[in-house]
C-alpha positions as CSV (number, residue, x, y, z in Angstrom):
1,X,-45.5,-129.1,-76.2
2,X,-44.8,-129.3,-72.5
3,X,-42.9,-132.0,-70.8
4,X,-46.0,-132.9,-68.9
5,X,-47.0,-133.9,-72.4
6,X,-43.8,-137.0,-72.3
7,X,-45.3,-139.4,-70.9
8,X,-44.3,-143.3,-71.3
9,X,-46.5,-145.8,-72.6
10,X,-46.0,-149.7,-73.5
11,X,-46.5,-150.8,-77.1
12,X,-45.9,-154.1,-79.0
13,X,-43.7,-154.4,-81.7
14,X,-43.3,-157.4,-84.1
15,X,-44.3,-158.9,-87.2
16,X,-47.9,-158.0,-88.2
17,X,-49.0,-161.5,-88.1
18,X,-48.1,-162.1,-84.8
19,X,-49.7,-158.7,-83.6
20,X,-52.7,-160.0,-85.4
21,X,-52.5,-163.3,-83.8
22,X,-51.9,-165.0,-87.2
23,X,-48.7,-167.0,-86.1
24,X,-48.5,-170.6,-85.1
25,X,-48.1,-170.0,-81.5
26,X,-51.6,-168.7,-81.1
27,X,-53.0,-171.9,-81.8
28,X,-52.9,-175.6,-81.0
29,X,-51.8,-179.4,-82.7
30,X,-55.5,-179.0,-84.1
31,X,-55.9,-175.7,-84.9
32,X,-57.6,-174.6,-81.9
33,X,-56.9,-170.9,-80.7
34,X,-54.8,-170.7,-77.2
35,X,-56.6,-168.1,-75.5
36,X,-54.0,-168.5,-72.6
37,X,-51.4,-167.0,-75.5
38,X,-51.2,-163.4,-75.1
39,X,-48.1,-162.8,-77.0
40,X,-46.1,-165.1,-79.1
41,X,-41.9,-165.0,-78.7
42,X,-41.9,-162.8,-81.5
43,X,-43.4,-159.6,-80.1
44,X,-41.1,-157.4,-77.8
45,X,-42.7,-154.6,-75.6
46,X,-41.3,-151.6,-75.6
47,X,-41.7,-148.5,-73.9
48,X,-42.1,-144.9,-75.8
49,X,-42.6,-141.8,-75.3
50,X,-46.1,-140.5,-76.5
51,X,-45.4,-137.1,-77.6
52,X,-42.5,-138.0,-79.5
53,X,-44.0,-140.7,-81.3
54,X,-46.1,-140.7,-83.9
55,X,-49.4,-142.4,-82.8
56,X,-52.2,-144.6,-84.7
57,X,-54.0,-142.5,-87.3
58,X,-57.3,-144.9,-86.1
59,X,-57.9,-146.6,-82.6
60,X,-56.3,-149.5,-82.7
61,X,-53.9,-149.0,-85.0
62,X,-50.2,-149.0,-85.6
63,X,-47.5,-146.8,-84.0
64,X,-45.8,-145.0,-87.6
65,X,-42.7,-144.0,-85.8
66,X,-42.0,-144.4,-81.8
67,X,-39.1,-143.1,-80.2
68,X,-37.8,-145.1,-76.9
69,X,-38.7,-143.6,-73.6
70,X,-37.1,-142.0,-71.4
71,X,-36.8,-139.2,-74.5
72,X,-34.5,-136.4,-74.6
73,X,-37.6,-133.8,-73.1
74,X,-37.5,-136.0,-69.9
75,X,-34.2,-137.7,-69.4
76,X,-31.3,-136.3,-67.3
77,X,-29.6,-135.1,-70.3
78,X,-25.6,-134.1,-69.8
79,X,-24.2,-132.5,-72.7
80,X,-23.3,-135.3,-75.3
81,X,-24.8,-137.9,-73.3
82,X,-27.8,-140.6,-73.9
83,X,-29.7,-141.5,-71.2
84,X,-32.4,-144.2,-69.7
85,X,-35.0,-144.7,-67.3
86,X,-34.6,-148.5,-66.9
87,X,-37.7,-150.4,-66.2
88,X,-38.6,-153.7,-66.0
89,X,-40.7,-152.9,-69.0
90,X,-37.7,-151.7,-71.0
91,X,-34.9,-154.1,-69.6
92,X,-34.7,-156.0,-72.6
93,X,-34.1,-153.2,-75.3
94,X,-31.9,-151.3,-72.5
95,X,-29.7,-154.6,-72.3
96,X,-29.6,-155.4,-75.9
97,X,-28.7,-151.5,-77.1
98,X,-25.9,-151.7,-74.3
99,X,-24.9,-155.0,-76.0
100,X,-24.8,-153.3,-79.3
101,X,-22.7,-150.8,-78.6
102,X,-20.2,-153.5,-77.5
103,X,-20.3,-153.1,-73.4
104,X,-21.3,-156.3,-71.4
105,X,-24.8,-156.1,-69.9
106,X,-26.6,-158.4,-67.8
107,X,-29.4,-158.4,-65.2
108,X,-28.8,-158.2,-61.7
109,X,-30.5,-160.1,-59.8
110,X,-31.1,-160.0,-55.5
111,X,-33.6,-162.3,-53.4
112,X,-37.2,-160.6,-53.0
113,X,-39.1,-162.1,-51.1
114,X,-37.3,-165.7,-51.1
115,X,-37.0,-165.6,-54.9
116,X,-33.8,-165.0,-56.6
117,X,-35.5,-161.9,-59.0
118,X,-33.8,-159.6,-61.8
119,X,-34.0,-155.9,-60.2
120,X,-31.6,-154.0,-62.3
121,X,-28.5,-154.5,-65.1
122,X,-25.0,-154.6,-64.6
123,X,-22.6,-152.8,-67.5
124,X,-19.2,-153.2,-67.7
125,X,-17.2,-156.3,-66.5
126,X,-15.5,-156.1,-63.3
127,X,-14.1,-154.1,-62.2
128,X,-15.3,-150.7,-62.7
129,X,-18.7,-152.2,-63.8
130,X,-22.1,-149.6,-62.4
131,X,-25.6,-151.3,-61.7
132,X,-28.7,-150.0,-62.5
133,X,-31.6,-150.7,-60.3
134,X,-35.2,-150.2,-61.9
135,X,-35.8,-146.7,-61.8
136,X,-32.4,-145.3,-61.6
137,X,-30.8,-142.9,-65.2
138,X,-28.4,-145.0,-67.0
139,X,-26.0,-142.3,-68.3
140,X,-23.5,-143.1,-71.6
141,X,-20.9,-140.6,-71.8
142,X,-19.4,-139.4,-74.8
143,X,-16.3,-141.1,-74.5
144,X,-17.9,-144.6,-73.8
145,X,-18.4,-144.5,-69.6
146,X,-21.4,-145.5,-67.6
147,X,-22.6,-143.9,-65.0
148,X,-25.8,-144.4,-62.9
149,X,-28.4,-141.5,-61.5
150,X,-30.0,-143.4,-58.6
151,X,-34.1,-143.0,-58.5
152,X,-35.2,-140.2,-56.7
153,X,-36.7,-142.0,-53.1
154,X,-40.2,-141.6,-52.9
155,X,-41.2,-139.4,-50.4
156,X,-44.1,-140.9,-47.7
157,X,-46.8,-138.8,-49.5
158,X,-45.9,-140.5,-52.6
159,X,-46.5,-144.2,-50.9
């Protein structure tokens, strides 16, 4: 397996009747299906990595194991160290496993175009917090420190 073959994809994990649109939010007062319902509050998506996770034995099926991207083939990957891509894709599970481990996380959020819009996460409290824009390596050290790996810039070709 190459590391051309660790490539990210987005799947949907939840209950089984809410992947199979069984739960209440999927329909209406009088039973009528909400077509305008593509996901009920229960599902989260999360990003994997293909090649480490073990995919649907049919089309359509479900993921029997998935392993969070960026993986270990792909990730900047200092000795001792976890690492992640974050995305706006991935935000969510990034913040909450940050939480976990008992460091403050929160988006950070600039003006975009007029709008006040999350465009990264901030870890730590002040000072000596790092902010992670999407894109950039979040880095957790061995002994419990955050550090950031800004995203490469894009070169013009790649515009």
């Amino acid at each position: 397996m190459t590391s051309t073959d660790h490539q990210p994809t987005t799947v949907y994990a939840g209950p089984t009747e809410c992947i199979e649109r069984d739960c209440d939010e999927f329909w209406d007062d009088q039973g009528e299906d909400r077509p305008d319902v593509n996901l009920c509050s229960h599902i989260a998506a999360e990003r994997i990595c293909v090649a480490c996770s073990e995919g649907p034995a049919e089309e359509g099926g479900y993921w029997g194991r998935t392993v969070a991207w960026p993986c270990e083939h792909i990730a900047p990957n200092p000795k001792g160290c976890h690492a992640w891509q974050l995305t706006a894709e991935n935000h969510s599970f990034v913040d909450s496993t940050i939480d976990k481990l008992g460091v403050f996380a929160k988006g950070y959020w600039q003006d975009v175009d007029g709008k006040l819009t999350v465009v990264g996460l901030r870890i730590g409290n002040k000072p000596g917090h790092v902010v992670a824009m999407y894109g950039d390596w979040i880095i957790r050290h061995p002994d419990g420190g955050f550090t950031v790996h800004k995203a490469p810039v894009a070169d013009e070709a790649d515009r």
